[in-house]
N, C-alpha and C positions, 0 to 999 in steps of 0.2 A: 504494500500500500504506500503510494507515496503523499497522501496525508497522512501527517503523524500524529495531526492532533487539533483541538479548536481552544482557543480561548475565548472564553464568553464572559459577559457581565454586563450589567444594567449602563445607560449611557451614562457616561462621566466616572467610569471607575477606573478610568487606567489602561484599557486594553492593547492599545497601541504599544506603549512604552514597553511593554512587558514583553509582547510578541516580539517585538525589533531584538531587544535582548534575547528571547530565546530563538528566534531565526538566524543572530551572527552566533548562538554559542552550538547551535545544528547543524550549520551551512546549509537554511531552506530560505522560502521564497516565503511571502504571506500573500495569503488570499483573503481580500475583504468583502465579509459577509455581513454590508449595510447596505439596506435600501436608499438612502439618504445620499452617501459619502460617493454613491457612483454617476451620478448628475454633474458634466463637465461644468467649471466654472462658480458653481455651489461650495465655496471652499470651505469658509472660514463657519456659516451658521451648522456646517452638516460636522465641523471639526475633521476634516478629512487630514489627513496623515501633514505636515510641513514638507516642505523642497526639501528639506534636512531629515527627515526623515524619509522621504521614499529614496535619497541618494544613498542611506545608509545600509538599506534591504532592498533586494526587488519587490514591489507592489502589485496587483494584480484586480482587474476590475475595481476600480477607483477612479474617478472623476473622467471617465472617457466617454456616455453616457451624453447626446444631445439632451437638453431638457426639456425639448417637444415630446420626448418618448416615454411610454410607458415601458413599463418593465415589471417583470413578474418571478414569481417562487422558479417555474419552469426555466426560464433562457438565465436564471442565474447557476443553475444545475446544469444545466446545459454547457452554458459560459465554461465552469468550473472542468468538469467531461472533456471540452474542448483543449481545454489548457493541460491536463494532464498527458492528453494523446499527443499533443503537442510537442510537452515536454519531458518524455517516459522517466528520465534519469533525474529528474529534479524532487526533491523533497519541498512541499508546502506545509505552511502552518495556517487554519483556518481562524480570521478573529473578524470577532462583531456581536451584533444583537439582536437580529434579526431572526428568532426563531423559525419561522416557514421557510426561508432557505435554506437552515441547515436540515431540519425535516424533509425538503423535497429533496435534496441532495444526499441525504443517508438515507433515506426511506424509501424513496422515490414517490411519484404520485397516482395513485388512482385516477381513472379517468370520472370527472365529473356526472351523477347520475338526474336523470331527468329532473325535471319540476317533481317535485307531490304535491298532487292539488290539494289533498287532505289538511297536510304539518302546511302548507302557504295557505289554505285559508283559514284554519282557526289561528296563525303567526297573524294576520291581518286585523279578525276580532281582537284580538288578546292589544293589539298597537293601535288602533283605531281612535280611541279616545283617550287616548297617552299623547304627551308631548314628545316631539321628533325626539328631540333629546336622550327621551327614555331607550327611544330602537337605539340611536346610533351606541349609544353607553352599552347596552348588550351587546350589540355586535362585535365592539371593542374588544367586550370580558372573551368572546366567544373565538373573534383573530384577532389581536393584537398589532399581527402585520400590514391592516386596512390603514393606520393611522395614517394621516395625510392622502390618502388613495385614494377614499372615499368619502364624497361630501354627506353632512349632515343631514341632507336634503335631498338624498340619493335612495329613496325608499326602496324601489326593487331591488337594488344590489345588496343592501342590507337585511332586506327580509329573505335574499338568496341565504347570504350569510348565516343568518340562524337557522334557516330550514337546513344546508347541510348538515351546519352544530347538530340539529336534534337527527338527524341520518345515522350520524357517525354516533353517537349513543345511543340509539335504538340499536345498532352492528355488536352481534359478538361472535363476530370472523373467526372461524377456527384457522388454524396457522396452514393449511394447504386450501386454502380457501381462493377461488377462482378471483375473489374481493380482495387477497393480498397485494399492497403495494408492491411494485415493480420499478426498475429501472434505476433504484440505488444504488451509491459504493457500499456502504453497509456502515457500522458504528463506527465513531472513531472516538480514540481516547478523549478527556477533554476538564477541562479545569473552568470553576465561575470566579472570579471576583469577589469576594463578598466583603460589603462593608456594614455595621450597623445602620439603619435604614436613615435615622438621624443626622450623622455622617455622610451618608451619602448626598440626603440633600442637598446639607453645607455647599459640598464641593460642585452640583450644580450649579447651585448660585452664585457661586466665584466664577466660575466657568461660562456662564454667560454674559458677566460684568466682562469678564478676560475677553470676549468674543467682540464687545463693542470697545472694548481697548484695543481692538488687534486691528480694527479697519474691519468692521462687518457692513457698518453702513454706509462705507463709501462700496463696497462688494452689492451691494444690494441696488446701490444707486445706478452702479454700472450697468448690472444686468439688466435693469427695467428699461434702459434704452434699447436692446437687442432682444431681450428672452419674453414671448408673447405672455399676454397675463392669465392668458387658459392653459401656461405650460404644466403638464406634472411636477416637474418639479419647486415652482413657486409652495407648493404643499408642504415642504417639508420643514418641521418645528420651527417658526419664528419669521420665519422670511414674509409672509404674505400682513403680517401685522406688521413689520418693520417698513415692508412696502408701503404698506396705506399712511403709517405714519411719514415718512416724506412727501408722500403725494399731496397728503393735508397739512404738510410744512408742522407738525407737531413736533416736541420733543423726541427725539428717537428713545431716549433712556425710559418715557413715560411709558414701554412695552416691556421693560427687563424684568418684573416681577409677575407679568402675567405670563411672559415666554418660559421663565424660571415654573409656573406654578404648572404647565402644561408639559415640563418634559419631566416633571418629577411625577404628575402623575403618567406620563409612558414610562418612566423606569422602575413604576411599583408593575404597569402590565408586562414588564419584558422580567421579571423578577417571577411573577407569576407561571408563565409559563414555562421558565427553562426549569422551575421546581416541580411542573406536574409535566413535561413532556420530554425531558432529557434526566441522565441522573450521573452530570458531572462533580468531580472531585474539589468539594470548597476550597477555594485558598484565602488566608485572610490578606484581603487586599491592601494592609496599611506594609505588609512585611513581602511584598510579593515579588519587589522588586532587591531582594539579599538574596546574597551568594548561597542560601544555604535552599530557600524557596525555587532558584532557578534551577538548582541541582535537581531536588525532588521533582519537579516537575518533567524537566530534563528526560531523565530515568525512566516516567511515565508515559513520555512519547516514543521510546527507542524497543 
């Protein structure tokens, strides 16, 4: 297998730093497994890797990615597929937070099964006299992955969403089962991040002060001359409020606490999922980055 392993953890816990270190102490490549960070031009709001960092490692599926384009769990599995046939002799290391990537990519994917007219119209009654709000927020608990993908206001795709959810637990697939996923590499080792939940918010919120210290709004400024405002990628945490705030000559700093309040709550849903859908090896992410953590980990990929 020339994945040796994935680093995972909720955004803002380090992932980067840690992978670059253990891909110069393997001699591997990293492959990045965010939906965000692969939108060319999107640099600084999505925290994609620094010029200094990707000079340090080779990088792989990161900011190449026009942002008229959609993109999905499948062509990033594919993407990945590609690059190993590619490159048969190369060692990669997987890092990100994107759980339905790495899911379509170890598991592979089932093909999608029809409508049920049944689970779509009592999902209809049950959201009918609910606030939009209430479907999108389920849909969320139900993928995680939707965020930014799908607008709030996007009712059929969302009520798709749940309907597979309730599919997929009604299913108790026996393991030769004609319904088993197909077309995976299979598991691979893999390590989370973990910080107390407190801590980690902290370090969001520094982290997006840092992002408008870094030139995010002159980044944002740029793009809305060239990149249309129906692109996918304006979707991604922060950008489309930072947008409107220049548009309306407001404060740009007046959106740092709600950007902050919005990606803390996707790193309780990315926290959520890699605990009930993977069953990676905790590292405590304050010590992750010592000699003694990169060994063990090390060990665990080889």
């Amino acid at each position: 297998m020339s994945i040796l392993g994935a680093i995972l953890g909720a955004t803002g816990s380090g992932k980067t730093e840690l992978a670059i270190l253990l891909a110069q102490k393997l001699g591997a490549e990293i492959i990045c497994m965010d939906s965000r960070q692969l939108y060319k031009g999107f640099r600084i709001g999505t925290a994609q890797p620094t010029a200094e960092e990707l000079s340090a490692v080779p990088h792989h599926l990161v900011d190449f990615l026009p942002p008229e384009r959609q993109y999905n769990a499948a062509e990033f599995a594919k993407g990945v597929k590609d690059l190993l046939a590619q490159k048969p002799s190369a060692k990669f290391i997987l890092v990100g937070g994107t759980g339905l990537y790495m899911q379509a990519l170890c598991q592979g994917l089932n093909p999608l099964p029809p409508v049920n007219p049944e689970i779509r119209e009592r999902l209809k009654k049950h959201y009918e006299n609910k606030e939009q709000k209430e479907l999108y927020s389920d849909a969320l608990k139900a993928d995680p992955s939707i965020e930014g993908k799908i607008k709030q206001g996007d009712t059929q795709r969302l009520l798709r969403i749940l309907e597979l959810s309730t599919l997929n637990s009604q299913l108790s697939t026996p393991p030769n089962s004609q319904l088993k996923r197909v077309g995976g590499i299979g598991s691979v080792p893999s390590v989370w991040l973990d910080f107390p939940r407190d801590e980690l918010y902290k370090r969001i919120n520094e982290r997006v002060v840092k992002m408008q210290k870094s030139g995010w709004v002159e980044e944002v400024a740029g793009l809305s001359k060239t990149v249309p405002a129906n692109a996918p990628a304006w979707q991604s945490l922060g950008y489309l409020e930072l947008k409107t705030a220049l548009e309306k000559n407001e404060d740009p700093l007046s959106i740092t606490e709600g950007v902050a309040l919005r990606t803390r709550h996707y790193a309780k849903r990315q926290i959520t999922w890699f605990k009930h859908k993977e069953n990676p090896i905790c590292i405590d992410g304050k010590t992750a980055k010592s000699k003694e953590t990169i060994e063990r980990i090390s060990h665990s990929f080889q």
